[in-house]
C-alpha positions as YAML, in Angstrom:
chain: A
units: angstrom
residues:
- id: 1
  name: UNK
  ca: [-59.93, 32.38, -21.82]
- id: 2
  name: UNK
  ca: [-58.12, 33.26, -24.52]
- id: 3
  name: UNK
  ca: [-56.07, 36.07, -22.92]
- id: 4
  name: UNK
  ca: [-55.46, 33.66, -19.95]
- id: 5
  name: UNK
  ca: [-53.87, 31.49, -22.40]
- id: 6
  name: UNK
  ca: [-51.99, 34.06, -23.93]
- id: 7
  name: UNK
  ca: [-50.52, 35.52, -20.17]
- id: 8
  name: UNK
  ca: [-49.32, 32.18, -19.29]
- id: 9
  name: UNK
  ca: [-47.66, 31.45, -22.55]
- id: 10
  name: UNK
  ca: [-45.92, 34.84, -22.33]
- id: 11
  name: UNK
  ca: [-44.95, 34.65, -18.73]
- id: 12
  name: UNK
  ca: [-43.54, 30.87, -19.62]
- id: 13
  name: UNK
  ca: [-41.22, 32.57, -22.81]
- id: 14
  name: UNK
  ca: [-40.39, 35.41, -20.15]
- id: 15
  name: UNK
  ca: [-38.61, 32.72, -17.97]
- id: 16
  name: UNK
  ca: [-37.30, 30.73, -20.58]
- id: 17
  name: UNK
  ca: [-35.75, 34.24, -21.37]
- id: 18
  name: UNK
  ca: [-34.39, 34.97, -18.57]
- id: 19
  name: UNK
  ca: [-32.46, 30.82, -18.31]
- id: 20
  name: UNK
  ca: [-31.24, 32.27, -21.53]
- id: 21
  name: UNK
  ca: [-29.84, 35.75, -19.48]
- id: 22
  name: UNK
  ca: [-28.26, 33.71, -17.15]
- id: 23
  name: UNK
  ca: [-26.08, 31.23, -19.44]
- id: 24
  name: UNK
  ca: [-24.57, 33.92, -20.94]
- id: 25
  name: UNK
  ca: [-24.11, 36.17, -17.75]
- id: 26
  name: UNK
  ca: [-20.24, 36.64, -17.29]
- id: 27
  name: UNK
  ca: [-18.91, 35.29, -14.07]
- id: 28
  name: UNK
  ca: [-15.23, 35.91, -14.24]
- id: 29
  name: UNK
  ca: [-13.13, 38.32, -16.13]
- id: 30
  name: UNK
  ca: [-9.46, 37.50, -16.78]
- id: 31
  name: UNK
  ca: [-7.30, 40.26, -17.37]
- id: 32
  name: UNK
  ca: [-4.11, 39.95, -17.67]
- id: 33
  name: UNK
  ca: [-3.36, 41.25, -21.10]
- id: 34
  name: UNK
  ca: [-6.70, 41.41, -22.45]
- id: 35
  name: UNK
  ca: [-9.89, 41.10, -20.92]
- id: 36
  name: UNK
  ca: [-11.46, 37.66, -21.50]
- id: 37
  name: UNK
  ca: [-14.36, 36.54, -19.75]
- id: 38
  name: UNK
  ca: [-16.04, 33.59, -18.76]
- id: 39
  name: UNK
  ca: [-19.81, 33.03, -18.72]
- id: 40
  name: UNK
  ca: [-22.03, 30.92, -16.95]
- id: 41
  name: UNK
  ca: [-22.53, 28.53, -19.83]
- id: 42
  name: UNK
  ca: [-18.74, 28.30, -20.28]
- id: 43
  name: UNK
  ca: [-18.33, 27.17, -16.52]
- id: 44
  name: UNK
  ca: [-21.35, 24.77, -16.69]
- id: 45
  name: UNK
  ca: [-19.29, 22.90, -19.63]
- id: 46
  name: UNK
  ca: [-16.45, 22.58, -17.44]
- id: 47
  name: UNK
  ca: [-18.88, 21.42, -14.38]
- id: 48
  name: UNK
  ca: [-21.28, 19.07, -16.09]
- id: 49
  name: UNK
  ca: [-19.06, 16.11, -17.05]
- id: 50
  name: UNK
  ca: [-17.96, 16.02, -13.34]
- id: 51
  name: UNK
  ca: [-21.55, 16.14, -12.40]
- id: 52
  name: UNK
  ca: [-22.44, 13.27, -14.20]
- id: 53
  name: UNK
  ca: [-19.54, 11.25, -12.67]
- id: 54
  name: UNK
  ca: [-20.59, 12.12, -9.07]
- id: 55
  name: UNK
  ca: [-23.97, 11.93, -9.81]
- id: 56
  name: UNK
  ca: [-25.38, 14.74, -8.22]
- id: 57
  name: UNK
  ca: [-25.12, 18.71, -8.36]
- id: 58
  name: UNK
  ca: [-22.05, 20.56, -7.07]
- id: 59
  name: UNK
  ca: [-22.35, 22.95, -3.89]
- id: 60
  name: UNK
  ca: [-21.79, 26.88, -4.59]
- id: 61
  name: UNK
  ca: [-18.92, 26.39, -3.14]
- id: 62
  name: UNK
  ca: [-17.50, 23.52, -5.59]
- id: 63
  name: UNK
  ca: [-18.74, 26.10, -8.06]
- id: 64
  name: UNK
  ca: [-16.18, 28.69, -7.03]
- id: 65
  name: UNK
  ca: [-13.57, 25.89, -6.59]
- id: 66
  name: UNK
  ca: [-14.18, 24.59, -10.54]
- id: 67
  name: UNK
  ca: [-14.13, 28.80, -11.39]
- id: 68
  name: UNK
  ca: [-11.13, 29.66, -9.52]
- id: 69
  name: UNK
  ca: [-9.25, 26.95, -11.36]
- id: 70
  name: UNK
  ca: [-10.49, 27.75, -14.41]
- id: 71
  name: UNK
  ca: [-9.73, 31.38, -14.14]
- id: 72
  name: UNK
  ca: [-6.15, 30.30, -13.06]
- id: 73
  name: UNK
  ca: [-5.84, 28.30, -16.23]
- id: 74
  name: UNK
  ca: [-6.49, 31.12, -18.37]
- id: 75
  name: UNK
  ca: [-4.09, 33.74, -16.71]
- id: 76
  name: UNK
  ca: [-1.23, 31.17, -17.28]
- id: 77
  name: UNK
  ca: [-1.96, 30.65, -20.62]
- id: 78
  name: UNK
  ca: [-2.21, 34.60, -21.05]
- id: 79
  name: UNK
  ca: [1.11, 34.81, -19.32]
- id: 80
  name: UNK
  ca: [2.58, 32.36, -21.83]
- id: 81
  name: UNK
  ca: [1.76, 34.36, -24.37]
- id: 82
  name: UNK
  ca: [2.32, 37.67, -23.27]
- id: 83
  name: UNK
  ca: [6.17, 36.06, -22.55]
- id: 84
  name: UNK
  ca: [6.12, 34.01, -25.98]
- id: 85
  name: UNK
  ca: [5.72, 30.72, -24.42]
- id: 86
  name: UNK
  ca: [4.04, 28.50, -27.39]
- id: 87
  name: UNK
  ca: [4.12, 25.03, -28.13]
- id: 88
  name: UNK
  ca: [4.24, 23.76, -31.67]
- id: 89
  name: UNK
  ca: [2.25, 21.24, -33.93]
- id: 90
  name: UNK
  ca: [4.66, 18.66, -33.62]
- id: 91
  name: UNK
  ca: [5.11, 19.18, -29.41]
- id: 92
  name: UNK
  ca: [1.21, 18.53, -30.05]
- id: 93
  name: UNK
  ca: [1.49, 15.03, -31.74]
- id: 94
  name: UNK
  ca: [3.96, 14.13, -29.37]
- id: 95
  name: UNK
  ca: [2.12, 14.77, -26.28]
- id: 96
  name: UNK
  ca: [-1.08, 12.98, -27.79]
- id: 97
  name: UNK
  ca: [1.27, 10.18, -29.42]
- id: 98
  name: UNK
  ca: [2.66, 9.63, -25.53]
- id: 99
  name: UNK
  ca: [-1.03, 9.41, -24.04]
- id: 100
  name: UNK
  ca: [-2.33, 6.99, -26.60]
- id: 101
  name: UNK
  ca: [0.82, 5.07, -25.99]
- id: 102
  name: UNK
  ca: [0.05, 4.68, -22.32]
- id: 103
  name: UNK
  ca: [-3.71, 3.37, -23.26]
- id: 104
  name: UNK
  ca: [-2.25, 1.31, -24.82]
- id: 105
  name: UNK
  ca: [0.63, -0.21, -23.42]
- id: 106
  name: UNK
  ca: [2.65, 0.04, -26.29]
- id: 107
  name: UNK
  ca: [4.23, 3.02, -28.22]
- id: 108
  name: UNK
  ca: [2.18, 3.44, -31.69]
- id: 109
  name: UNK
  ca: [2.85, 3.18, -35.45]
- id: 110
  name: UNK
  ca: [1.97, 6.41, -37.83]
- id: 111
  name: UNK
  ca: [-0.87, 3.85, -39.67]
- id: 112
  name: UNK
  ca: [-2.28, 3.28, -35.91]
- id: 113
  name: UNK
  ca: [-2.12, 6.93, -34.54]
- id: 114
  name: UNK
  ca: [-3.70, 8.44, -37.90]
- id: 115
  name: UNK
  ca: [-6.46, 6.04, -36.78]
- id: 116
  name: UNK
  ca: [-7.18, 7.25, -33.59]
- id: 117
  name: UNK
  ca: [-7.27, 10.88, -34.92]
- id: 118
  name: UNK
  ca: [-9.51, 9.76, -37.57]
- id: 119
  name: UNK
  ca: [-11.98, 7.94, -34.47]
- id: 120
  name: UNK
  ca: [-12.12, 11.02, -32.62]
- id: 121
  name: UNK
  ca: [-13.56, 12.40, -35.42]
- id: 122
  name: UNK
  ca: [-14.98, 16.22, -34.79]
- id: 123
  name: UNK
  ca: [-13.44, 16.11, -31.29]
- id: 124
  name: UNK
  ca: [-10.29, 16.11, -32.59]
- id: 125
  name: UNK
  ca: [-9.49, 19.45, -33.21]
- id: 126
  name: UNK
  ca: [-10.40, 20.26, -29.31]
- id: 127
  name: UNK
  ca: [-8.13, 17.31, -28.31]
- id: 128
  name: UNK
  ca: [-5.60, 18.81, -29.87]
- id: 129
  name: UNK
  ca: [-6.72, 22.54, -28.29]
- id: 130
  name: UNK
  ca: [-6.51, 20.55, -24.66]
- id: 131
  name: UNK
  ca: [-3.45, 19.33, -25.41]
- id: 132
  name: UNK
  ca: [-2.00, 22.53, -26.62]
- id: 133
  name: UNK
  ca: [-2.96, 24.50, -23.20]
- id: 134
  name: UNK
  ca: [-2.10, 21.56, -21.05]
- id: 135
  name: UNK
  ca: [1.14, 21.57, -22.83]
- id: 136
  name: UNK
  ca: [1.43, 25.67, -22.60]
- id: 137
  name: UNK
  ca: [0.83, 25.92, -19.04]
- id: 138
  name: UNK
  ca: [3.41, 23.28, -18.42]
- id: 139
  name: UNK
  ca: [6.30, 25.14, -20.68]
- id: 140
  name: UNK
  ca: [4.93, 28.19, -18.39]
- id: 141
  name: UNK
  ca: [5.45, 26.80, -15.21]
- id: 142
  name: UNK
  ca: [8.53, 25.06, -15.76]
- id: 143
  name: UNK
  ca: [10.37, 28.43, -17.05]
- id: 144
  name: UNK
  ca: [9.55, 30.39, -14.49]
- id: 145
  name: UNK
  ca: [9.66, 27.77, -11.78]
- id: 146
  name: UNK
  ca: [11.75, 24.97, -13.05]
- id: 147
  name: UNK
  ca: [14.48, 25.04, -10.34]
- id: 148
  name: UNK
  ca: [12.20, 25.13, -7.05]
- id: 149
  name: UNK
  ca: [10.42, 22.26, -9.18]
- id: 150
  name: UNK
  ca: [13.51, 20.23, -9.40]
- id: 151
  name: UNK
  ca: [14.71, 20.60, -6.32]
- id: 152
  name: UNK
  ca: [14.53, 17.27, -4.91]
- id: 153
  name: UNK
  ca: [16.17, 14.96, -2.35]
- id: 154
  name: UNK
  ca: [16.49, 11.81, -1.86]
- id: 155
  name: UNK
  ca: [14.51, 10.32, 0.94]
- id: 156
  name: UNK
  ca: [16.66, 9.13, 3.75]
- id: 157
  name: UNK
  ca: [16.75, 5.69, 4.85]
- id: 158
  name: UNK
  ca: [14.44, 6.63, 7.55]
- id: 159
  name: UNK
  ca: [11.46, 7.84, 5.53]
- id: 160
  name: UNK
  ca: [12.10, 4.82, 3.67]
- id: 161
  name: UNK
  ca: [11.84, 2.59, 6.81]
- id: 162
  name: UNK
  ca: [9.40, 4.56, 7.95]
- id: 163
  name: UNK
  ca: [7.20, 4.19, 5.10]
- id: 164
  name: UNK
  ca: [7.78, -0.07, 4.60]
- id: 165
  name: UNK
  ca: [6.54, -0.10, 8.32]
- id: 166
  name: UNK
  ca: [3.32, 1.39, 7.84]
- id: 167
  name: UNK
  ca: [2.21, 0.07, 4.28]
- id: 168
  name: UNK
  ca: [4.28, -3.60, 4.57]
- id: 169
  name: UNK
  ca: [0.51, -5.32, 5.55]
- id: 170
  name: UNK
  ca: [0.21, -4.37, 2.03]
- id: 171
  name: UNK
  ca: [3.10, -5.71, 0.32]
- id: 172
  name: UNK
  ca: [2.19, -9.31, -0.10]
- id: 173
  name: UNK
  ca: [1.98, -11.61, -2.96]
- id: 174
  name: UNK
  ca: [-1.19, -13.89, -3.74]
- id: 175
  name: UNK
  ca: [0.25, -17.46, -4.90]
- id: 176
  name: UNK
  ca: [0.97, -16.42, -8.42]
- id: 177
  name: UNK
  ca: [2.09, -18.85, -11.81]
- id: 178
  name: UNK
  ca: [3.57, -17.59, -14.80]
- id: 179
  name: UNK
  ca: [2.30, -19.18, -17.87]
- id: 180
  name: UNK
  ca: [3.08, -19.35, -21.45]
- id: 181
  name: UNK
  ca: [-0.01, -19.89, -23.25]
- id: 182
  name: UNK
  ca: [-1.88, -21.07, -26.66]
- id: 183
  name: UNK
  ca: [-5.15, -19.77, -27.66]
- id: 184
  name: UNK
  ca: [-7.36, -20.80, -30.62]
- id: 185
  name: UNK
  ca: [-10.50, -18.06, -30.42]
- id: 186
  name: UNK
  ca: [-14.05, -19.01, -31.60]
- id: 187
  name: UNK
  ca: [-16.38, -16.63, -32.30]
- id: 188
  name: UNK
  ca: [-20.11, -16.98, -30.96]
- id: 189
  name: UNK
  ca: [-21.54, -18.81, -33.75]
- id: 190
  name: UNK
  ca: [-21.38, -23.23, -33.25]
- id: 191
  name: UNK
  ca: [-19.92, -23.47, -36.95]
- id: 192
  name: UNK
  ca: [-16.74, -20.72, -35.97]
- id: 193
  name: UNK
  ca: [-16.42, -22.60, -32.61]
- id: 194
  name: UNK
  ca: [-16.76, -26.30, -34.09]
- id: 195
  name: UNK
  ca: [-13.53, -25.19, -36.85]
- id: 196
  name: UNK
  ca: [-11.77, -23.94, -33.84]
- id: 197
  name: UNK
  ca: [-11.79, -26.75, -31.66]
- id: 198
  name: UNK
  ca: [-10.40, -28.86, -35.28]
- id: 199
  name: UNK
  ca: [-7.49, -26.40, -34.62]
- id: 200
  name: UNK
  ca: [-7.37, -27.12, -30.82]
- id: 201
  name: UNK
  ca: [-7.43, -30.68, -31.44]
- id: 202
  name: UNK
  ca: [-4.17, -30.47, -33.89]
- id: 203
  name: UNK
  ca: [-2.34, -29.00, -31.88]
- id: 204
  name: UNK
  ca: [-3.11, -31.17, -28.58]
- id: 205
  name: UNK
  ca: [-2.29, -34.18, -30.98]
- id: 206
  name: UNK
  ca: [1.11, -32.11, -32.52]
- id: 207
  name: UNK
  ca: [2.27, -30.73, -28.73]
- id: 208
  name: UNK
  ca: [0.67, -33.53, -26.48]
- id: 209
  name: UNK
  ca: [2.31, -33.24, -22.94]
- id: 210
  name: UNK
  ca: [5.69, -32.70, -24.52]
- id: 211
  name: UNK
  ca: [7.12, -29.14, -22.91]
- id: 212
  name: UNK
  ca: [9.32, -28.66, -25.99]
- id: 213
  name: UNK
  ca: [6.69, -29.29, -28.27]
- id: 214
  name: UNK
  ca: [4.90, -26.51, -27.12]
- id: 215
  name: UNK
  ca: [7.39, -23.85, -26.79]
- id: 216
  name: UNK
  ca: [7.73, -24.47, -30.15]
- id: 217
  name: UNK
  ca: [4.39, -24.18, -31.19]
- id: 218
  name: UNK
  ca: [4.05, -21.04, -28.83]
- id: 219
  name: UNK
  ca: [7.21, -19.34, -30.94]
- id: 220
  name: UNK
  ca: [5.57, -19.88, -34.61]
- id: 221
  name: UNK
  ca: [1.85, -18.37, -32.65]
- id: 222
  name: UNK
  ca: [4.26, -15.56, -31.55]
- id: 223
  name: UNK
  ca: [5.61, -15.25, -34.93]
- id: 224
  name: UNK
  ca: [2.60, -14.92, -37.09]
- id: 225
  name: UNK
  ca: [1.84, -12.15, -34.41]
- id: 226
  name: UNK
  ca: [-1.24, -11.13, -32.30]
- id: 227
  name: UNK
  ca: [-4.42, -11.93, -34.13]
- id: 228
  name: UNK
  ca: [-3.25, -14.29, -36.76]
- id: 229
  name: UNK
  ca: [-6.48, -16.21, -38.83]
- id: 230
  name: UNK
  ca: [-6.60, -19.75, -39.15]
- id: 231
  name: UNK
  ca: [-4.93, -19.30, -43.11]
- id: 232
  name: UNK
  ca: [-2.82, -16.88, -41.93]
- id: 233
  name: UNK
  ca: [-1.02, -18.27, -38.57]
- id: 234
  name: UNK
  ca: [-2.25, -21.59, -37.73]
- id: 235
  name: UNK
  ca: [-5.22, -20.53, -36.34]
- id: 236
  name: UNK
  ca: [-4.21, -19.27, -32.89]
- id: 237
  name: UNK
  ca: [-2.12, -17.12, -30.98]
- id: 238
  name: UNK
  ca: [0.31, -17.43, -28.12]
- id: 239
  name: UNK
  ca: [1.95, -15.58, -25.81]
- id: 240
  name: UNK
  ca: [5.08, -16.01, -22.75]
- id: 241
  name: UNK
  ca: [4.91, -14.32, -19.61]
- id: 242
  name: UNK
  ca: [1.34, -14.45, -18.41]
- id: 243
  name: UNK
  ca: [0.71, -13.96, -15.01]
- id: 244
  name: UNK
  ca: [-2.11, -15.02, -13.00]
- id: 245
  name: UNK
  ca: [-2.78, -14.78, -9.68]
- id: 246
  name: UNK
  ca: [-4.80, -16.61, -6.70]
- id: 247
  name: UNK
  ca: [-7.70, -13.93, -6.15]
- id: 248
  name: UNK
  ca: [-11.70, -14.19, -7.61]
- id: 249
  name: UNK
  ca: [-10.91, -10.93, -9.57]
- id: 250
  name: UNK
  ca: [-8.24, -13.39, -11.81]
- id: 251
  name: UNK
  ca: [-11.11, -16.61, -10.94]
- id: 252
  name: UNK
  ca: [-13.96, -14.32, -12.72]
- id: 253
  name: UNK
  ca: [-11.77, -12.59, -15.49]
- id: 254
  name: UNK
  ca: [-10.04, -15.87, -16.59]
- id: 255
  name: UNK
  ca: [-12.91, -18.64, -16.13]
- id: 256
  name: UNK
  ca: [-13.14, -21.42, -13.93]
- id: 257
  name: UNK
  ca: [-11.31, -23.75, -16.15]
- id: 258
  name: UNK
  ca: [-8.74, -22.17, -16.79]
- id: 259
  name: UNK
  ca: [-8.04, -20.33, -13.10]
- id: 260
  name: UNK
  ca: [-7.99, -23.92, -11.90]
- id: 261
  name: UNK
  ca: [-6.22, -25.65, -14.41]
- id: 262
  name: UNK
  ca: [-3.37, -22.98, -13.85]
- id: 263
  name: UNK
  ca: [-2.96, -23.26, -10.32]
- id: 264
  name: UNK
  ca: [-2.91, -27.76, -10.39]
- id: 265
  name: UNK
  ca: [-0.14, -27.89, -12.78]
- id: 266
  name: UNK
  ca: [3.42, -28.20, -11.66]
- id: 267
  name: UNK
  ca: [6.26, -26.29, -13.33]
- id: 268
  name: UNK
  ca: [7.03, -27.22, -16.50]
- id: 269
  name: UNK
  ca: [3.99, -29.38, -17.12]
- id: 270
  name: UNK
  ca: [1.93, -29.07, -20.53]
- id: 271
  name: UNK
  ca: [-2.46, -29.11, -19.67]
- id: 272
  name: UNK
  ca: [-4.66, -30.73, -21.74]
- id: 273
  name: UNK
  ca: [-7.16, -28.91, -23.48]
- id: 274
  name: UNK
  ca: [-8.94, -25.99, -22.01]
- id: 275
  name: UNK
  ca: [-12.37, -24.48, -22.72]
- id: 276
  name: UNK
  ca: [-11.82, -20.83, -22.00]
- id: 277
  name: UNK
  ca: [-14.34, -18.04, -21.57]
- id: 278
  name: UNK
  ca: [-13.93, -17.14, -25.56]
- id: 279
  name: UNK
  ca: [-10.87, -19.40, -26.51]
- id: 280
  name: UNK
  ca: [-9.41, -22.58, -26.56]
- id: 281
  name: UNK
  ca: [-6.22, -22.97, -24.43]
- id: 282
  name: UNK
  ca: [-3.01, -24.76, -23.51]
- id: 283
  name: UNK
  ca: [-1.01, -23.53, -20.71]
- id: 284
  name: UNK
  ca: [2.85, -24.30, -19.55]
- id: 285
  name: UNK
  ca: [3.51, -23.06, -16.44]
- id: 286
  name: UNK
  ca: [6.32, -21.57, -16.01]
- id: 287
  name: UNK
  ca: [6.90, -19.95, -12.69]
- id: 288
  name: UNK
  ca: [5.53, -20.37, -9.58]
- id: 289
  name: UNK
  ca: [5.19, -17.61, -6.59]
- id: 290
  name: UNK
  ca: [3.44, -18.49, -3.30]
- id: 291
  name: UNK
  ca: [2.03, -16.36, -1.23]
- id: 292
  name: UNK
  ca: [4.22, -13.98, 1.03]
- id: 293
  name: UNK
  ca: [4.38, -10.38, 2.66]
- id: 294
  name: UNK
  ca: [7.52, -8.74, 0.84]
- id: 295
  name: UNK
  ca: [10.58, -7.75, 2.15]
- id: 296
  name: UNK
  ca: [12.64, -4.72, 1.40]
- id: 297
  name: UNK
  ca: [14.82, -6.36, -0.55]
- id: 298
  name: UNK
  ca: [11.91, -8.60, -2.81]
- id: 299
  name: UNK
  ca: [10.94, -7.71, -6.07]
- id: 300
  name: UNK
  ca: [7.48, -6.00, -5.81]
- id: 301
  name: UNK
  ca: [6.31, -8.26, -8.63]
- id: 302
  name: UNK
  ca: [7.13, -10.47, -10.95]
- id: 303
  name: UNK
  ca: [5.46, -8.58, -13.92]
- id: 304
  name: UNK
  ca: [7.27, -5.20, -12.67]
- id: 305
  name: UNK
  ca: [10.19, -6.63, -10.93]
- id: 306
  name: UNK
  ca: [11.77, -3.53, -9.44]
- id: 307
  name: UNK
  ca: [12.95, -3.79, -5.45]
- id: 308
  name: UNK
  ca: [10.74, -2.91, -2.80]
- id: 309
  name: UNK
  ca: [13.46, -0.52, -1.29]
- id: 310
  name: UNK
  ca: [13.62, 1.18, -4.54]
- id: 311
  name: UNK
  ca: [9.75, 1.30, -5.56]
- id: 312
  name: UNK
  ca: [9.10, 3.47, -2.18]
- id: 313
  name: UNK
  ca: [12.02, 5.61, -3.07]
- id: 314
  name: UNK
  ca: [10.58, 6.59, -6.14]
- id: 315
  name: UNK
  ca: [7.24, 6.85, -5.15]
- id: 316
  name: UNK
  ca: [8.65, 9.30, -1.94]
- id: 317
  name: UNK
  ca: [10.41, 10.83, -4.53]
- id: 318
  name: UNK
  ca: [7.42, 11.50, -6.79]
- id: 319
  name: UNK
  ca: [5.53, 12.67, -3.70]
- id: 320
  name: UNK
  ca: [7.71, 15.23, -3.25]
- id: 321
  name: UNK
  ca: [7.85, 16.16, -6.87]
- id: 322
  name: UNK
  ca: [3.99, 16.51, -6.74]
- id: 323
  name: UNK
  ca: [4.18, 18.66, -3.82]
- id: 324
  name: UNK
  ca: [6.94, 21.33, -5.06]
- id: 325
  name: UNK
  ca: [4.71, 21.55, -8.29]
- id: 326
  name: UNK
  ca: [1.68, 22.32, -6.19]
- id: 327
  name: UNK
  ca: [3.66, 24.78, -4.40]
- id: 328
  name: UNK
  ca: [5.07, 26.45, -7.22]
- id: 329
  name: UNK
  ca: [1.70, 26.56, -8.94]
- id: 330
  name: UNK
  ca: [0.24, 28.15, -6.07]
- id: 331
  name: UNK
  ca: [2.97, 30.87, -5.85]
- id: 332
  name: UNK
  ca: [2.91, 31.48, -9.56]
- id: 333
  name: UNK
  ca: [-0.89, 31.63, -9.87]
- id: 334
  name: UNK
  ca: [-0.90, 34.36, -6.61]
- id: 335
  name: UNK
  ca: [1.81, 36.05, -8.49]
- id: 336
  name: UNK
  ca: [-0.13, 36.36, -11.40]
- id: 337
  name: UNK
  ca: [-3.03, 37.34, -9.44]
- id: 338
  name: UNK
  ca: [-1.83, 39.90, -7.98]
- id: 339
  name: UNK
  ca: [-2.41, 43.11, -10.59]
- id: 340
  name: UNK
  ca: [-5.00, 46.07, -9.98]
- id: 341
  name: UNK
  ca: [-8.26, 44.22, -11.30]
- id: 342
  name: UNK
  ca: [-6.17, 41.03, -13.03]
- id: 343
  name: UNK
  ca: [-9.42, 39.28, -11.75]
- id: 344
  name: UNK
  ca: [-12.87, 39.92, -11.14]
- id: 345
  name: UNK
  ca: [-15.28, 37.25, -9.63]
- id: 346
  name: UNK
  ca: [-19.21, 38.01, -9.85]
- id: 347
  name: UNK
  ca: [-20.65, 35.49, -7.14]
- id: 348
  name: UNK
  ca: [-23.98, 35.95, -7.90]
- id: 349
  name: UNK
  ca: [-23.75, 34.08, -11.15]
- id: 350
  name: UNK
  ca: [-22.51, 30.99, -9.07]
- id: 351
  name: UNK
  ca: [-26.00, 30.26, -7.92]
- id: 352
  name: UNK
  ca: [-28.29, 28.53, -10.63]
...
């Protein structure tokens, strides 16, 4: 019994072994100006994170897809530095700096971005690797294809036509009103939310319906700036320019209240008091937009008010773009691929 035991036991190690074999099983060799492969386990860190997403196991195929790419990555950074491409440690900051910026709608200060390195914590120093290769292959491509990238046109009036006809079902505003708003936040607690509505009450006795009033009052919440305390700011905040508009994705976000409070005010008229989702509130509305399907000549919106006519140029334009890059990728990557042995693919190691 013993020995039984002992067989399965070894025969279990002998396939944990060989898992082991095939993690670190090469699959690709790069070889451009060195050899540098890429193993199974290496590819599987690239593939799980997608997995997760899509919930499910990619196809062989997918496999080679996710490989190919990767391979493709690592010949274009091995071109960049076998032409002395490189990107340096402020180029680094800058790109990061721009991404956080987009998150979060606003550029950053130095107090604010040495914060978000500090939050990433160990990950940061592979941030920063990602952002030095993304970076790398982008100074690549753009030297030796930054002409056939640029090379642009702009879209005649026809594609531009052409384009309103078949997406203009989708140009349409909801009714929309533009607010200016006062907020006095109370936390979850009754004795937080009880001091809050003492603030709320002030200032509905201070502004009352009087429009003036509460511009005022919405200028000194502005002031103090976003997140003011009640010793530091009055006790709320305030804000101009706040759009909402006529669909149950605004009812739901917004709260019942308030979503119908906005949209039975006239223009110019001061509510009473609001009981928000985590806030007390006083609107002004400010604008009003009803519903319509937009014309070439419209704004597309009145939070990004560019012209309809010149939104699709830019976006035809962008298409383009997008399409010359892929293009140029694609010729630079089968340039690149082209050596005696630049690449070798094992397929075997695709199936796991």
């Amino acid at each position: 019994m013993k020995r039984f035991f002992l067989s399965i036991i070894l025969c279990f190690g002998g396939v944990l072994s060989l898992f082991g074999q095939i993690e670190t099983q090469t699959v690709a060799i790069v070889n451009l100006i060195r050899q540098e492969p890429i193993t199974v386990r290496q590819l599987k860190a690239e593939l799980t994170p997608l997995e997760q997403t899509e919930g499910r196991s990619f196809t062989v195929a997918e496999r080679r897809e996710a490989l190919n790419a990767l391979v493709n990555q690592r010949l274009i950074l091995q071109a960049a530095e076998r032409d002395r491409i490189t990107v340096s440690e402020n180029e680094i900051d800058n790109a990061l700096r721009n991404y956080l910026a987009q998150q979060a709608g606003r550029a950053l200060t130095d107090a604010e971005y040495a914060q978000a390195l500090q939050q990433a914590g160990t990950n940061a120093p592979l941030i920063r690797q990602q952002a030095s290769r993304q970076l790398l292959m982008q100074k690549y491509l753009m030297a030796k294809r930054g002409t056939q990238i640029n090379a642009t046109r702009e879209p005649a009036e026809e594609e531009i036509l052409n384009w309103y006809n078949i997406n203009k079902s989708e140009l349409r505003w909801p009714d929309i009103v533009g607010l200016s708003l006062i907020a006095v936040p109370y936390g979850a607690d009754a004795a937080a939310k009880a001091k809050a509505r003492e603030t709320a009450d002030r200032l509905v006795r201070e502004i009352g319906t009087n429009s003036t009033k509460f511009d005022e009052a919405v200028l000194r919440g502005i002031a103090a700036g976003a997140g003011v305390t009640a010793t530091g700011g009055g006790g709320y905040v305030s804000t101009r320019n706040f759009y909402v508009r006529r669909t149950q994705e605004f009812r739901q976000g917004v709260g019942e209240n308030f979503f119908n409070t906005a949209f039975s005010l006239k223009q110019g008229e001061v509510s009473s008091l609001i009981e928000g989702v985590s806030a007390y509130q006083i609107i002004k509305v400010t604008e009003i937009y009803h519903q319509k399907f937009l014309e070439l000549e419209d704004i597309l919106d009145p939070e990004n008010p560019i012209v309809v006519r010149e939104y699709i140029r830019q976006g035809l334009m962008a298409e383009q773009q997008q399409q010359l890059l892929n293009q140029a990728l694609t010729e630079l990557v089968e340039e690149l691929r082209g050596g005696r042995n630049t690449v070798t693919i094992y397929e075997q190691y695709l199936n796991w």
